[in-house]
N, C-alpha and C positions, 0 to 999 in steps of 0.2 A: 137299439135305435130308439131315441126319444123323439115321440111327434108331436111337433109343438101344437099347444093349445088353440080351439077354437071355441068363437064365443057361440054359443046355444043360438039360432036365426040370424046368423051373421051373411052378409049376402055374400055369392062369390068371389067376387070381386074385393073382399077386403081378407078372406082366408086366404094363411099363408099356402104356398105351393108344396105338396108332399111329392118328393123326388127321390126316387131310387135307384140307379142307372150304377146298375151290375158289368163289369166286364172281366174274365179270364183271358189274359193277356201272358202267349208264350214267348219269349225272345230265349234265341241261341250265339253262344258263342262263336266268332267271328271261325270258321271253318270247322264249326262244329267240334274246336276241340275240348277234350275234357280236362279243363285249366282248374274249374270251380271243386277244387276239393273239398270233402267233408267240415274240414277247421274252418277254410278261407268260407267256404258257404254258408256256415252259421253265423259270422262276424260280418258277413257282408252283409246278409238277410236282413240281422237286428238294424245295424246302421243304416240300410236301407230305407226300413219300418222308421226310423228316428226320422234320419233327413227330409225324408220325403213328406211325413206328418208335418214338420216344422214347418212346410212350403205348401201346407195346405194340400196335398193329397193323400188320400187317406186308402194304403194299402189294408185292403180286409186277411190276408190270406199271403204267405210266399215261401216255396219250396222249390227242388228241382234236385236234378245229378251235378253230374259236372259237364256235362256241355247245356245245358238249359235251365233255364227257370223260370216257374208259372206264379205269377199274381193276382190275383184277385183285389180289381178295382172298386171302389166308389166312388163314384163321379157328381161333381155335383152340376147344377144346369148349365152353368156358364164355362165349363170345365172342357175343352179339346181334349179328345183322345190319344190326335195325334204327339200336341202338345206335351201331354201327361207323361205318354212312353219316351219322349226323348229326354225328358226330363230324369226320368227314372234309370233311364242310360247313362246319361251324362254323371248322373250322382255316384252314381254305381262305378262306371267304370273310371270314375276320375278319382273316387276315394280306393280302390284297386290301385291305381298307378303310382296315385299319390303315397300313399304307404308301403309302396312296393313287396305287396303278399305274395305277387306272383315273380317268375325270372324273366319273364318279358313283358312287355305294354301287353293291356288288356283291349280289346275289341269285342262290341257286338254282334253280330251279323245284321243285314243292313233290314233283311224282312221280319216280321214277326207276324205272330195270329193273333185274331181278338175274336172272344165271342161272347155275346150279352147272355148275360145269365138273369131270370128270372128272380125275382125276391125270393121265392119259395123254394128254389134251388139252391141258394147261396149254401144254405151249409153241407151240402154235397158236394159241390166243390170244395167249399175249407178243407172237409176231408182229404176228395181227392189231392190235393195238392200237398195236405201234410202226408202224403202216402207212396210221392212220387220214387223215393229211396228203392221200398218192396214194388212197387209199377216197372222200374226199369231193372231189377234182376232179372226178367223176361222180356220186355220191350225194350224197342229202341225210339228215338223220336219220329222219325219217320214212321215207324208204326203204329206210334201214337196219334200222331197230326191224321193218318188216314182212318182210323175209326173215327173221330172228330168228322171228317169227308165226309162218309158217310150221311151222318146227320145235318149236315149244314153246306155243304157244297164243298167243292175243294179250293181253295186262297191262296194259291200259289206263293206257299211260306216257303222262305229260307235264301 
C-alpha cells in the first residue's frame, strides 16, 4: 500500500485523507449447498479478483469450500459495503450462470457476515482465508460463524 505524499507543514486541511477500511466478508451458497467445487472455485475466485478490480473494488484476499466463500475487502471512503457485496454477488453468480460451470442456476444466500479487520490484522486474515480448504476438513460454517460470535456478537448470518 503506497501512501501518498505529504508536503513537510502542510496544514490539515490540504493532506490527502489516509484510509484503510478492512472488511472479511462471508457469503454462502443459496441453501448452503456445496455447488463451489475445487475447479469451478479457482476460476471463479481469479475472475472474481479480475472483475471486481475493473469496477474499482479492490478484493485483498478470497478463498472458501464449496458452500462459502470469504473476501477480504478494501474499501475505499465513498465505497457502500452494502453496495460492494452485492456487486460481488451479482459478478459472481452471473458469470457462474453465464458460463454454465454449474448444472443448475447459481444463488447466493440472501445474508452474509462482515467484519472490519484492523490494518495490523490484514495479513492474518489473508492467511486465514488462504487456509479455508485445511479449516473446513474439521469445521463446518456454522461452526465457523460461532467462534467469530464469540468475539464480535452474533449477526444473525445466513
Amino acid at each position: 500500500m503506497t501512501e501518498p505524499s505529504i508536503e513537510p507543514g502542510s496544514p490539515p486541511h490540504q493532506q490527502p485523507a489516509i484510509v484503510y477500511l478492512f472488511v472479511h466478508v462471508i457469503m454462502s451458497v443459496k441453501g448452503r449447498e456445496a455447488l463451489l467445487t475445487k475447479p469451478v472455485r479457482r476460476v471463479l475466485l481469479v475472475h472474481l479478483q479480475k472483475d471486481s478490480g475493473e469496477r474499482g473494488i479492490k478484493i485483498v484476499a478470497a478463498g472458501g469450500v464449496e458452500d462459502h466463500v470469504h473476501c477480504l475487502l478494501q474499501l475505499m471512503p465513498a465505497q457502500n459495503l452494502t453496495q460492494v457485496i452485492k456487486s460481488i454477488r451479482m459478478i459472481s453468480a452471473d458469470w457462474l450462470n453465464d458460463n454454465k460451470l454449474l448444472a443448475s442456476g447459481f444463488e447466493w444466500e440472501d445474508g452474509y457476515a462482515a467484519y472490519s479487520v484492523s490494518p495490523s490484522g490484514v495479513q492474518q486474515v489473508v492467511d486465514y482465508i488462504g487456509k479455508q480448504e485445511d479449516i473446513h476438513r474439521s469445521k463446518t460454517l456454522e461452526s465457523e460463524l460461532e467462534i467469530f460470535d464469540k468475539f464480535t456478537g452474533p449477526l444473525g448470518f445466513g
